[in-house]
C-alpha positions, 0 to 999 in steps of 0.5 A: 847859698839858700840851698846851703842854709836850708840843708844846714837848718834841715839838719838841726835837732827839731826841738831846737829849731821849734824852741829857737822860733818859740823864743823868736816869737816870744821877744816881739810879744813879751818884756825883754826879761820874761823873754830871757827867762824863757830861754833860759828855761827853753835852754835848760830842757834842751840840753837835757835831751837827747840831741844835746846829749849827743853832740856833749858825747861826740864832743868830748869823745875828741 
């Protein structure tokens, strides 16, 4: 089961992995608000980068 969760999360785009600790981190340090903003702004560049980009193609490729 551990072995399972690592792979999955070994297979996830880096910068979403990096960004998800980011944000994590971010709620216990700052307001509620600020740290919604920053994922909303987190959000916004990532979906924008090319891992995104990817898996829109391969989804409306269906």
């Amino acid at each position: 089961m551990a072995l399972d969760k690592a792979v999955a999360l070994a297979a996830l785009p880096p910068e979403s992995v990096q960004a998800t600790k980011r944000l994590l981190r971010a709620h216990t340090q700052e307001t509620v608000q600020a740290a919604l903003a920053l994922e909303a702004e987190s959000f916004h560049a990532l979906r924008r980068g090319p891992a995104a980009q990817a898996a829109f193609a391969r989804f409306f490729k269906r």
